[in-house]
GUVO-135058 format. One record per residue (C-alpha): z, x, y; residue in three letters. Coordinates in Angstrom, 3 decimals. Example, Ala and Ser with C-alpha at 12.3 -4.5 7.8 and 13.67 -1.06 7.14 Angstrom:
<sites>
SITE         zz         xx         yy    aa
SITE      7.800     12.300     -4.500   ala
SITE      7.140     13.670     -1.060   ser
</sites>
This chain:
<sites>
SITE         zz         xx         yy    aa
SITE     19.028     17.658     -4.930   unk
SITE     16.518     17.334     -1.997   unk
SITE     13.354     15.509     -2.542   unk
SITE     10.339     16.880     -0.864   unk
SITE      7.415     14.536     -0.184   unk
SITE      4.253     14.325     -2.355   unk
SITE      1.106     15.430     -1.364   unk
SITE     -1.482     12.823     -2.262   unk
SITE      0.818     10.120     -3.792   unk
SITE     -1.095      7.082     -5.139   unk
SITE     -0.462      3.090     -4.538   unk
SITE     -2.301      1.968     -7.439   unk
SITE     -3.256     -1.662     -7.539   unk
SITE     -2.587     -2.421     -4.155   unk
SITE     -3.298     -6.483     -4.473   unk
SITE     -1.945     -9.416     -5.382   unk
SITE     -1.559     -8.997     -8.914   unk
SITE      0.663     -5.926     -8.645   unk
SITE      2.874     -6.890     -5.857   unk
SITE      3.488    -10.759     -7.438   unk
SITE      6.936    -10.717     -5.850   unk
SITE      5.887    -10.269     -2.573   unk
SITE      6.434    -13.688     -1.927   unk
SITE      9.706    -14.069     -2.937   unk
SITE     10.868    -11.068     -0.933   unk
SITE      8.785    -10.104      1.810   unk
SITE     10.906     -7.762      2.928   unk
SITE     12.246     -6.009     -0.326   unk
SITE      8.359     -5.808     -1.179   unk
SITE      7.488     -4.404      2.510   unk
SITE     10.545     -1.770      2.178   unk
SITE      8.924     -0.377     -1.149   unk
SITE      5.610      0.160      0.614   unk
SITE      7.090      1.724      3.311   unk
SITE      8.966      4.083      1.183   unk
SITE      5.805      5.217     -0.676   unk
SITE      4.226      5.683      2.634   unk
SITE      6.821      7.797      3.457   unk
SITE      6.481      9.974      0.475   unk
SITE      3.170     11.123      1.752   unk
SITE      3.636     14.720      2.706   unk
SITE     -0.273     14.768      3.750   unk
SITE     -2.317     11.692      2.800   unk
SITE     -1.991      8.800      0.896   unk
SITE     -4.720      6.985     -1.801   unk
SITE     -4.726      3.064     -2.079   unk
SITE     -6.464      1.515     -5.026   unk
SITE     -7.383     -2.170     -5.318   unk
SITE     -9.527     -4.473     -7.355   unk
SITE    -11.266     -6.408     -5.175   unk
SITE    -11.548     -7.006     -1.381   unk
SITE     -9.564    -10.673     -1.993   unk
SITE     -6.192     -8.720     -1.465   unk
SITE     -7.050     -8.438      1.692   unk
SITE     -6.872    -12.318      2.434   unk
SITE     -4.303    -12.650     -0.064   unk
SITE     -0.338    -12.927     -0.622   unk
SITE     -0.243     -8.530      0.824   unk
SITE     -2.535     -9.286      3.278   unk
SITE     -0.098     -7.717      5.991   unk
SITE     -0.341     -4.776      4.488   unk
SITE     -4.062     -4.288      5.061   unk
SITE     -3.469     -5.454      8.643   unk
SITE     -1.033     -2.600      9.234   unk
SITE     -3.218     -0.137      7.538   unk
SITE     -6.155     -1.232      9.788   unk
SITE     -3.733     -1.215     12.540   unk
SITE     -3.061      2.450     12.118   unk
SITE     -6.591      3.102     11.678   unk
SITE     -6.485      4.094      8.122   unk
SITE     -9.765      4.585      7.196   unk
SITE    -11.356      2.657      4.045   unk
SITE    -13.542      4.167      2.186   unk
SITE    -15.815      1.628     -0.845   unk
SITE    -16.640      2.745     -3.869   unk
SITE    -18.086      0.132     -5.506   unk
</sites>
């Protein structure tokens, strides 16, 4: 069976709370965003709960999104 990518695929909770392991596997934890990023067939939505997870325990993740010039768009 051959998986084809989703279009919009979601990341939902994209902060601390959610990704609680992070910490005690950095890299299993950065291996499992990467493979929802690569799901993305066209664009991919990130929800979070408040702008602390970008200080926090994922803040790398934010980094790299910022690196790539993912935009961020507030709807608070």
């Amino acid at each position: 069976m051959t998986r084809r990518p989703c279009a919009e695929p979601f990341f939902l909770g994209l902060d601390d709370e959610q990704w609680w392991a992070h910490n005690r596997d950095p890299i299993e934890s950065t291996s499992t965003f990467f493979v929802g990023l690569s799901q993305a067939a066209q664009r991919i939505i990130f929800t979070t709960t408040s702008q602390r997870a970008r200080t926090g325990r994922i803040a790398k993740f934010f980094s790299m999104l910022d690196e790539a010039g993912v935009p961020e768009i507030d709807h608070s």
